[in-house]
N, C-alpha and C positions, 0 to 999 in steps of 0.2 A: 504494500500500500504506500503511493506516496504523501510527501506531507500533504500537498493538495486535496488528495483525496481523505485522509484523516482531517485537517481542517471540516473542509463539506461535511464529514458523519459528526464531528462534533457540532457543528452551529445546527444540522438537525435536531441532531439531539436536545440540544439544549429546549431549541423549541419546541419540540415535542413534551419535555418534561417539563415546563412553564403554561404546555395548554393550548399555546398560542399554535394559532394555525398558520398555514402559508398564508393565505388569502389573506386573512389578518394581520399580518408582518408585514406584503405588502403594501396593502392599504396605509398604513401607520406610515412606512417609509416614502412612498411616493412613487411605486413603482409597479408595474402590472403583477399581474400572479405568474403568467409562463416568463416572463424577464427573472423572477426570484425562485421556482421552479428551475428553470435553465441553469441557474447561479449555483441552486445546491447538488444538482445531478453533473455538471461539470459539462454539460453545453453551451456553457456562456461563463466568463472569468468571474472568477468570485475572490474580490483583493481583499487584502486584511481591511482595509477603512469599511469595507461593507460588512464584512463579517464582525468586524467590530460594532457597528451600529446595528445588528440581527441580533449579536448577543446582548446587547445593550436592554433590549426590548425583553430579555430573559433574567435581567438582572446578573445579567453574570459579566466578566471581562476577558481579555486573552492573552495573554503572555506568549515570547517566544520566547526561546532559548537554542544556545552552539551549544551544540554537543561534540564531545572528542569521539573520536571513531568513524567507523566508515559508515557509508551510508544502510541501511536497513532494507533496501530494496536491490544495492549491490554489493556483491563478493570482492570489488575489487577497492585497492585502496590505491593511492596514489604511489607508494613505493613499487606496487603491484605492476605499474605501468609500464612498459618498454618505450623508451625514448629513443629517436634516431641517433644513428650513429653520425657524429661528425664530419665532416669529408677534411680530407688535407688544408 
């Protein structure tokens, strides 16, 4: 899963567990229902400023954070890489 798509299942989530419906989110926000639909299923971008204003409406907030280590969706780490070789 990437983060994108863990983003999307959480700001569901949240609204799911607050009550609030889609319809309803959008309405508040100012935006259609299939434009915030599209948002959460991931055919249409869903940036942090929106996802932050969707969980807003859930009382909740959102944090990021770096994490050390390789990514979660790949095996490979940067030392992992093969880099070309030099010429003369």
């Amino acid at each position: 899963m990437t983060a994108e798509d863990a983003l999307r299942s959480q700001v569901r989530d949240a609204l799911d567990a607050a009550g609030i419906s889609q319809a309803g989110a959008a309405r508040i926000l100012g935006v259609s229902t299939k434009h915030l639909c599209q948002m959460l299923t991931g055919r249409a971008p869903l940036t942090l400023a929106w996802a932050e204003d969707i969980v807003a409406l859930c009382d909740k907030r959102i944090e990021v954070f770096v994490l050390d280590g390789p990514r979660r969706d790949s095996p490979e780490t940067i030392t992992d890489l093969q880099l070309p070789e030099e010429g003369p």
